[in-house]
C-alpha positions as CSV (number, residue, x, y, z in Angstrom):
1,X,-28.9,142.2,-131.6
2,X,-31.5,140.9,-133.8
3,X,-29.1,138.8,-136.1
4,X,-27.6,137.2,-132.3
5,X,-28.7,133.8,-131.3
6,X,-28.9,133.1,-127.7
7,X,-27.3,129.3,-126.7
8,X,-29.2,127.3,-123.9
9,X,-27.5,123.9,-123.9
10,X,-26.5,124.8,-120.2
11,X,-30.1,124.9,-119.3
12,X,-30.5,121.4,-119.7
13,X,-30.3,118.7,-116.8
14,X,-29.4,115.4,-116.6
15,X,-28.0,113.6,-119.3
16,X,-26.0,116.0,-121.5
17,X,-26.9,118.5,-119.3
18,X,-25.7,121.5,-117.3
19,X,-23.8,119.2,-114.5
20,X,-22.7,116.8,-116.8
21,X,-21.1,118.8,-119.6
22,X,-20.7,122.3,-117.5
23,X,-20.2,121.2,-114.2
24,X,-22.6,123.1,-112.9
25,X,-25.8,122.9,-111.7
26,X,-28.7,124.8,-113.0
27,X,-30.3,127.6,-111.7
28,X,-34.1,127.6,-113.2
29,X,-34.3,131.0,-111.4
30,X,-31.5,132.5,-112.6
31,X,-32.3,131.1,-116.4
32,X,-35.7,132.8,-116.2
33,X,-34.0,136.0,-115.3
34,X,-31.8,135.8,-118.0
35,X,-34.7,135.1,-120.1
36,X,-36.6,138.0,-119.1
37,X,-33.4,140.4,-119.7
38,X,-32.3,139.1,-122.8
39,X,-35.4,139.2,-124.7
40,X,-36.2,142.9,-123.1
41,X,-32.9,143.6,-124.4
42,X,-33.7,143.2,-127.8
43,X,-32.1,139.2,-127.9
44,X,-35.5,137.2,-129.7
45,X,-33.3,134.2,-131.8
46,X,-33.0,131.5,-129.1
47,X,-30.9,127.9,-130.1
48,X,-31.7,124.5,-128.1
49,X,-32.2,120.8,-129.4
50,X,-33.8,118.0,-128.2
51,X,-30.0,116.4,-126.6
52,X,-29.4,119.2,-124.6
53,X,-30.8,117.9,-121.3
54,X,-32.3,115.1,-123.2
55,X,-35.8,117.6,-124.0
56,X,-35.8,119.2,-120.1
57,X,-33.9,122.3,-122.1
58,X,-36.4,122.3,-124.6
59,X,-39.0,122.4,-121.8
60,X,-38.0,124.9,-120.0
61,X,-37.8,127.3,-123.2
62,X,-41.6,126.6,-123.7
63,X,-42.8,127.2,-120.6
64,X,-41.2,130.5,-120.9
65,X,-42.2,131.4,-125.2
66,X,-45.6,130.0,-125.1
67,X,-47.9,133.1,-125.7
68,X,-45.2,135.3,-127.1
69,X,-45.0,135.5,-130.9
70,X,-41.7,137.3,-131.2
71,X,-39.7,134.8,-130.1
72,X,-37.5,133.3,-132.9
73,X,-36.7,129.3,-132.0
74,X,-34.3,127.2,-133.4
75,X,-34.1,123.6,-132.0
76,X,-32.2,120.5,-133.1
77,X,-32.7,116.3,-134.2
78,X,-29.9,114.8,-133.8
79,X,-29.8,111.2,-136.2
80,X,-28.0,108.1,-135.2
81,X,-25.6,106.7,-137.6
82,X,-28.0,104.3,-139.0
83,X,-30.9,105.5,-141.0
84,X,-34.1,105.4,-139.1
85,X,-37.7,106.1,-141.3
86,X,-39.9,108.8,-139.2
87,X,-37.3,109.5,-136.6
88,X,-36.6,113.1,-137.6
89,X,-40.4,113.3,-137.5
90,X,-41.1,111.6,-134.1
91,X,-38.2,114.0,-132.7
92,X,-39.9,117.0,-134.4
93,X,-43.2,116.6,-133.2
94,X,-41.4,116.0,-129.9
95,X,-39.7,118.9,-129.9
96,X,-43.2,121.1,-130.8
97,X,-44.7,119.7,-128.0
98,X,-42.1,120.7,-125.5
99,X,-41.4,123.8,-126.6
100,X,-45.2,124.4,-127.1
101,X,-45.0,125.3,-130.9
102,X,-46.5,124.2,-134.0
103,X,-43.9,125.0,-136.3
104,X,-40.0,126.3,-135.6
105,X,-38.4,128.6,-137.0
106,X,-35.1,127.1,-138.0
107,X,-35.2,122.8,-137.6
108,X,-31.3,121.6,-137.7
109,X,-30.4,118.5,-138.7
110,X,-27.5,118.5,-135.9
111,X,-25.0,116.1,-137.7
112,X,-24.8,114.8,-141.3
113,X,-25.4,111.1,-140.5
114,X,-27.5,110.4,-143.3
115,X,-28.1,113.2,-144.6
116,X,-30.0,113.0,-147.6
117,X,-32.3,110.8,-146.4
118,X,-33.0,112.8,-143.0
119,X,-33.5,115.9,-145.2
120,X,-35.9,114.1,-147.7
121,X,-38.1,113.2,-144.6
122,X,-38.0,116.8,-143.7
123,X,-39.4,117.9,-146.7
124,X,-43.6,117.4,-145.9
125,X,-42.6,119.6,-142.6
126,X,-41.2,122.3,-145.1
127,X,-43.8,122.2,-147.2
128,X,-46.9,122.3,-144.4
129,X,-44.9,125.3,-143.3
130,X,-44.1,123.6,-139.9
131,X,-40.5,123.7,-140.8
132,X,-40.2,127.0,-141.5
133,X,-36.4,127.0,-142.4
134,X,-34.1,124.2,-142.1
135,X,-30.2,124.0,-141.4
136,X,-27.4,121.3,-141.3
137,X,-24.9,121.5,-138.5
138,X,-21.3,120.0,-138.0
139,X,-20.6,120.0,-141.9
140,X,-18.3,120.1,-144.4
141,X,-18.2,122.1,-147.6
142,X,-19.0,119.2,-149.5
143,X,-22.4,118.3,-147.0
144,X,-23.5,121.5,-147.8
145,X,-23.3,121.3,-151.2
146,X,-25.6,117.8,-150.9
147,X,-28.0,119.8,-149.0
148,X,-28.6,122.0,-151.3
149,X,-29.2,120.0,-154.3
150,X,-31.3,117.8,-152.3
151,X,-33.6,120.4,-150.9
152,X,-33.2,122.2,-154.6
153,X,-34.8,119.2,-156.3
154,X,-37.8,119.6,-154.1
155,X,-38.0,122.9,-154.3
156,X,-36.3,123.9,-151.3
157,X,-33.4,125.9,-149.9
158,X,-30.9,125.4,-147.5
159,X,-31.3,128.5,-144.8
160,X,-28.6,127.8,-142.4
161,X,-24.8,126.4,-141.4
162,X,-24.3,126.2,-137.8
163,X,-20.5,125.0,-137.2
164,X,-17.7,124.8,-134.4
165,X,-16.7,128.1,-134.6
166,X,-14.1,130.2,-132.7
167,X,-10.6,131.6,-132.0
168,X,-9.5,128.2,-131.2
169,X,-11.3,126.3,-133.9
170,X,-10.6,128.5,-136.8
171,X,-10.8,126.9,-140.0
172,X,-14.3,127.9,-141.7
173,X,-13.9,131.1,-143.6
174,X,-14.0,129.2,-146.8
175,X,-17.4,127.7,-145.3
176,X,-18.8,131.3,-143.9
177,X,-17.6,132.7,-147.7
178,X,-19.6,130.4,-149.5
179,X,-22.6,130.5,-147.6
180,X,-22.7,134.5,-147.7
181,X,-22.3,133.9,-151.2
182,X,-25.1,131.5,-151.4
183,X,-27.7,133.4,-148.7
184,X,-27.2,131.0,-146.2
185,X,-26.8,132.5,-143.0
186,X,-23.9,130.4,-140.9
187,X,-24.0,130.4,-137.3
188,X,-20.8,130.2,-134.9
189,X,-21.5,128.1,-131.9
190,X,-18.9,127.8,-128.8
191,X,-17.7,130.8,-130.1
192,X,-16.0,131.4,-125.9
193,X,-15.3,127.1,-125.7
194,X,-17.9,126.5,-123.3
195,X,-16.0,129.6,-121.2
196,X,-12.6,129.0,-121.9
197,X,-12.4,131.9,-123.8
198,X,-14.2,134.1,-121.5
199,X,-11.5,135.3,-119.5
200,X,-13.2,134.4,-116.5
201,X,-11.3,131.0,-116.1
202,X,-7.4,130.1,-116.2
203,X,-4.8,127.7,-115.3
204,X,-5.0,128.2,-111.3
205,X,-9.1,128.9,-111.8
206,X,-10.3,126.3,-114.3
207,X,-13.2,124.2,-115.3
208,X,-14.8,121.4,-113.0
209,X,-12.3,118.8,-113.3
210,X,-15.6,116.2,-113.6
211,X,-17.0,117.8,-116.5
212,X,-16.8,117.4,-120.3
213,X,-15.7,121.2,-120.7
214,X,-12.9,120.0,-118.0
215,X,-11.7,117.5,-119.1
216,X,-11.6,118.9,-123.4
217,X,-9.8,121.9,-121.5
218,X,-7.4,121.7,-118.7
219,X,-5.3,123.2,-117.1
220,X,-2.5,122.8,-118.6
221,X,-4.7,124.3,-121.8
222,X,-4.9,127.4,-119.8
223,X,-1.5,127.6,-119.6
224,X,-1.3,127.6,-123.5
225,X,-4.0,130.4,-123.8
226,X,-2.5,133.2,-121.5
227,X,-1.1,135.4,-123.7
228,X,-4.2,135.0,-125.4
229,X,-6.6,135.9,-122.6
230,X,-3.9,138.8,-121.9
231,X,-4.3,140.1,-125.3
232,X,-8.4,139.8,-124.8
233,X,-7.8,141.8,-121.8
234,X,-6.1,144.9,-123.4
235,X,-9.1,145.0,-125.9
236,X,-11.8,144.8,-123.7
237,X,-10.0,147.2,-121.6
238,X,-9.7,149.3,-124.9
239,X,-13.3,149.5,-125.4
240,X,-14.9,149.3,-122.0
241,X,-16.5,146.0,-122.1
242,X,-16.0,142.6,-120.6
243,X,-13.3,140.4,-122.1
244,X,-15.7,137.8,-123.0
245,X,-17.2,139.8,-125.6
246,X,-13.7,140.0,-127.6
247,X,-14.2,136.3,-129.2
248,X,-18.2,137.0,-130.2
249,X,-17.0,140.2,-131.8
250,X,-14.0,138.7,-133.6
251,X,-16.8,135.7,-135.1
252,X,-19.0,138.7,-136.1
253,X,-16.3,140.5,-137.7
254,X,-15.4,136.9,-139.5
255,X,-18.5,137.5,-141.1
256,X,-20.6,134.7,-139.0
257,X,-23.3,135.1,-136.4
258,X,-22.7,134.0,-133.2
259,X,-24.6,131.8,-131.0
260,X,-23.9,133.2,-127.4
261,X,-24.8,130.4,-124.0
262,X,-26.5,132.8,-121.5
263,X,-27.0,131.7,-117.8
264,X,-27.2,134.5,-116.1
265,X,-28.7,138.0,-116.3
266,X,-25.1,139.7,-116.6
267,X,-24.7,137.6,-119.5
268,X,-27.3,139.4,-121.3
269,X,-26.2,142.3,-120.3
270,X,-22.3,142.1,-121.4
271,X,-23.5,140.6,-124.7
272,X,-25.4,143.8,-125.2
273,X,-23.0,146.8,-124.2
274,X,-20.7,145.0,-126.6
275,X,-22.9,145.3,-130.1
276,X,-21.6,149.3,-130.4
277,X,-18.3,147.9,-131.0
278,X,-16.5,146.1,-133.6
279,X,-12.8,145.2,-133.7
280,X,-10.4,146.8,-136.2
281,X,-8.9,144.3,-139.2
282,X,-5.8,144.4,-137.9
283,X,-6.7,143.7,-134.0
284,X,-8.9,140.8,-136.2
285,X,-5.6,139.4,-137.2
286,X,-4.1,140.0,-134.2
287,X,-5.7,138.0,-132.2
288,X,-5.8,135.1,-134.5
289,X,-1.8,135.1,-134.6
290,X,-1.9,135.0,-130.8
291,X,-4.8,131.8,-130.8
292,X,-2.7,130.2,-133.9
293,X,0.5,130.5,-131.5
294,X,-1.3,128.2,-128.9
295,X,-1.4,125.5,-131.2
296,X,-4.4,124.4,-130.0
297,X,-7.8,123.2,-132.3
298,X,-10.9,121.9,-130.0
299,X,-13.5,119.7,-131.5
300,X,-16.2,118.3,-129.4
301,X,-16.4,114.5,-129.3
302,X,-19.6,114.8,-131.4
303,X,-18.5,116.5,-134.9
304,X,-17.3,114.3,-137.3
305,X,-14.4,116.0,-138.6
């Protein structure tokens, strides 16, 4: 559990929001709850940015850290293609002041967009300790590699790799290799596709049509994934847990840590009945056969490759 991070881009509203990429609205109540569960639960790495709600996620994490000191926080800038000097910094200190922090624990540059220079401005954050590890996300082998001689030439190292990561976006495990190699922990994120992959949803019961999850997965998506979802199923039945957990456990066994959305107190509370279990190598390959026989790769409108 400790090694989990804990996803909150549902939590934001607005733009980029809960409604608008979801199709749901958000339940502050309900967040709070899950909150309280999770962390009780042994679940301290939490993952936002300052898109995800356009800050109101970001806020809503503070108001529920500030005054706990065990609470790991992760949070995200997210440059525009054309280089802009003390914009990382302006959406740092932003970020601090909405989560109620002086320093995070893991700053992302969210995508490469120049990426040298973004990390070079990052560096006085590092070295005041306000920055107290940084990450790249949405890269390549070859953008990790330019991190790290960057940061290397200032002294620095690269701590993390988050990337698109899941059953139906698997193409990493030269990436997840090399950074185990290298001590770089990489992080899975939409390891369930927003839900798709939860087994909660399928072709007669799917997304909000007016949604971005909807319309990147519809229906007739579904219909692709069934045997899938059935073979999920079977597994979960297996070991007694909900099906949901079969995709986080197949990332973990991929040698990646996932990053696991939570909305609700159940959420919590699946995630954690399912870390006594791990899947076999051959139920590993398995159930990549099945997702490979969908034919289907998702990638968000936002990553670059």
């Amino acid at each position: 559990m400790s090694d989990i991070m804990i996803g909150t881009w549902a939590w934001g509203k607005g733009s980029n929001g809960s409604s608008m990429i979801f199709g749901n609205k958000r339940d502050e109540e309900s967040l709070r709850a899950s909150f309280n569960l999770a962390t009780e639960l042994g679940f301290l790495k939490w993952d936002t940015a300052a898109v995800y709600g356009m800050g109101t996620c970001e806020e809503l994490l503070g108001g529920l850290i500030q005054d706990r000191d065990d609470i790991f926080i992760s949070t995200k800038y997210f440059p525009q293609k054309k280089f802009k000097d003390g914009a990382l910094t302006s959406s740092f200190e932003g970020s601090m002041t909405r989560l109620k922090r002086d320093a995070a624990d893991l700053f992302w540059i969210h995508v490469p967009n120049n990426l040298e220079a973004n990390l070079k401005e990052a560096v006085p954050l590092i070295r005041e300790g306000r920055i107290r590890s940084i990450g790249t996300s949405n890269v390549s082998l070859a953008h990790i590699k330019q991190a790290q001689q960057v940061l290397a030439e200032e002294g620095h190292k690269l701590g993390a790799v988050q990337n698109h990561f899941s059953l139906l976006r698997n193409d990493q495990q030269e990436i997840i290799e090399y950074c185990n190699s290298e001590g770089i922990t990489y992080y899975a994120y939409m390891v369930l596709e927003q839900g798709a992959l939860s087994g909660h949803y399928n072709a007669q019961n799917h997304f909000p049509t007016l949604s971005m999850r909807g319309l990147s997965f519809p229906a007739r998506k579904f219909r692709k994934i069934e045997g899938l979802l059935s073979d999920m199923k079977a597994l979960s039945d297996k070991y007694g847990i909900d099906p949901s957990q079969i995709p986080i456990l197949w990332v973990m066994g991929k040698g990646a840590v996932p990053i696991v959305g939570i909305t609700k107190p159940s959420h919590a509370k699946k995630l954690a009945e399912a870390m006594n279990v791990s899947l076999t190598e051959d139920e590993i390959i398995s159930l990549e056969m099945t997702a490979a026989a969908t034919g289907i790769r998702q990638k968000g409108t936002w990553e670059p490759q």
